[in-house]
N, C-alpha and C positions, 0 to 999 in steps of 0.2 A: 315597362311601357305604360305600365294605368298609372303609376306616379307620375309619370312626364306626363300624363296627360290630364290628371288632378290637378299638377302644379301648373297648367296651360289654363284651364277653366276657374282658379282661382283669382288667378292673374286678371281673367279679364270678366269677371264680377264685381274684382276688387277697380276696375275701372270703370266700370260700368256703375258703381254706385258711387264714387268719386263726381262723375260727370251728373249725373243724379242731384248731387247734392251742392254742387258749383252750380247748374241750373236753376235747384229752389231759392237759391239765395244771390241767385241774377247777376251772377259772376261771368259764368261761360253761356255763350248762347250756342246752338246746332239749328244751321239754317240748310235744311235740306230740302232742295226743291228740283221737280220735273222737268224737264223741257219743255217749252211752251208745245209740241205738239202733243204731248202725252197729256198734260194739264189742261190745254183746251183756250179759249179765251173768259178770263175768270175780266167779272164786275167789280170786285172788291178782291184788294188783297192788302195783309198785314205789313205792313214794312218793320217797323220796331215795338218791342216792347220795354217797357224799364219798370221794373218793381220797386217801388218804392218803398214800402212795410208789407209786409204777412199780406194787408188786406186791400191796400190801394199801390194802382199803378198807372202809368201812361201808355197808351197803344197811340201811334201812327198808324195812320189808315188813309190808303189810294182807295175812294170810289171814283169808276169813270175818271175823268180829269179834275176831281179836285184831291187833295191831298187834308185830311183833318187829327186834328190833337183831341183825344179824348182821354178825360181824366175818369175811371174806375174806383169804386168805392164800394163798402158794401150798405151806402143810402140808395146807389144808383150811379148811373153813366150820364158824365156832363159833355159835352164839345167843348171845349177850351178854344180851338184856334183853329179857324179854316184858314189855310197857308195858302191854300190857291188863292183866297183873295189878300190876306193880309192882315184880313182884320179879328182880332177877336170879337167872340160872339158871346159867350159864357151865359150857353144857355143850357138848359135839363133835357134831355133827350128819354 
């Protein structure tokens, strides 16, 4: 019985650090979200992320009703691309 359940809790370490590691390197995502009544009405929420290198990547971001592209760095966060209106702005936030 404790081997069967050794080889039960290896099992799921060993995916459990799989997913881990498919996630640092922006393979697999886990998008796990509440139901809006448990969540509440949120102002901002993340739609996507895409890592680009170790140190820069792109987040989509819903404020309210616009929708914006912001590029991640480690000089700082720029806005790339307000897509509610269409236009880029490529300004320094």
């Amino acid at each position: 019985m404790a081997e069967q359940l050794l080889a039960v809790l290896l099992v799921l370490a060993l995916l459990a650090g799989t997913l881990w590691l498919l996630r640092r390197r922006g393979v697999a995502t886990l998008n796990v979200s509440l139901p809006k009544r448990l969540s509440g009405n949120k102002e901002m929420q993340i739609l996507e992320r895409m890592p680009l290198t170790a140190h820069h990547s792109l987040h989509l971001v819903r404020v309210r009703d616009q929708t914006i592209l912001i590029g991640v760095s480690p000089s700082g966060c720029n806005r790339l691309l307000n897509l509610s209106e269409g236009v880029g702005d490529h300004e320094t936030t």
